[in-house]
C-alpha positions as CSV (number, residue, x, y, z in Angstrom):
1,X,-18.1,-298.1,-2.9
2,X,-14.5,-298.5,-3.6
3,X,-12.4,-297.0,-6.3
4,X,-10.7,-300.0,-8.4
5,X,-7.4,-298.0,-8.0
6,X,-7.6,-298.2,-4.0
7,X,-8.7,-301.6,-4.2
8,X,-5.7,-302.3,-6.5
9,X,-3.2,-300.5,-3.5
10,X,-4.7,-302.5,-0.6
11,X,-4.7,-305.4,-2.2
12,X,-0.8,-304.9,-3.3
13,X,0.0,-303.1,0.1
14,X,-1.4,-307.0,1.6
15,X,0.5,-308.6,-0.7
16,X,3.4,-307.1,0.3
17,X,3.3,-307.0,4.4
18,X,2.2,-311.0,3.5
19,X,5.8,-311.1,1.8
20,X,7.8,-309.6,4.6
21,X,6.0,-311.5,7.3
22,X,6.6,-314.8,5.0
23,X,10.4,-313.5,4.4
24,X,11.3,-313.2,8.3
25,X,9.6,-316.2,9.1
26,X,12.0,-317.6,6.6
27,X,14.8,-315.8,8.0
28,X,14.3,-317.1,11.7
29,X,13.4,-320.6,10.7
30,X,17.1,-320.8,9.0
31,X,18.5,-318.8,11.7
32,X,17.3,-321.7,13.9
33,X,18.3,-324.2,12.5
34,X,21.6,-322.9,12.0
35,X,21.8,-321.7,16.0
36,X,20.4,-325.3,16.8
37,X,23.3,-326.8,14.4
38,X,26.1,-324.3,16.0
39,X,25.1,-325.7,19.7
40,X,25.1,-329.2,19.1
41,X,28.3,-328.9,17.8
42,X,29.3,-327.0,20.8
43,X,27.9,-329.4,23.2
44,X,29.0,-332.6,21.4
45,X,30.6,-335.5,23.3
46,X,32.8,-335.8,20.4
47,X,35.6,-335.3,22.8
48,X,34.5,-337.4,26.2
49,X,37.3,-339.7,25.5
50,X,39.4,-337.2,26.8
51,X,40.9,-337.3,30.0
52,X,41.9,-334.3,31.7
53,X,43.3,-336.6,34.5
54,X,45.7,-338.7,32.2
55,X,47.2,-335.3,30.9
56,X,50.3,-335.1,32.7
57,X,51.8,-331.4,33.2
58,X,55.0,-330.4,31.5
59,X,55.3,-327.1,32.5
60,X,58.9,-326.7,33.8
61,X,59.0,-323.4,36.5
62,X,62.2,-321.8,37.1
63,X,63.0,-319.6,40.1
64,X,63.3,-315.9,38.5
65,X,66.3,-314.3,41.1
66,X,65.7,-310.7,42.2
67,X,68.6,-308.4,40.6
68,X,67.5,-305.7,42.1
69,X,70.0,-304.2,44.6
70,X,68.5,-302.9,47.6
71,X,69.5,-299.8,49.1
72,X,70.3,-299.6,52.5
């Protein structure tokens, strides 16, 4: 039969793997949520009434005039 004191250290060495495994489940259920939250953000229509269209372009391009002197 068992000693009680290597009872008592797998009993203590289950309690503690049964911790970690509950602690990372933990950890990747939040980390879910908070991935699940960050892409619907990302992927909101929040900003469909937005018209790339409509947006007129106000860039103004100037011609840039070669200084260069050539030799000949």
């Amino acid at each position: 039969m068992m000693k009680k004191t290597t009872f008592g250290a797998v009993l203590a060495f289950l309690f503690a793997a049964a911790g970690a495994l509950t602690a990372a489940a933990l950890y990747l259920y939040h980390r879910e949520k908070e991935l699940d939250e960050y892409e619907r953000l990302l992927f909101s229509d929040d900003y469909d009434d937005f018209d790339d269209e409509d947006d007129t372009d106000a860039t103004t391009y100037e011609t840039i005039h070669d200084t260069a002197k050539t030799e000949e």
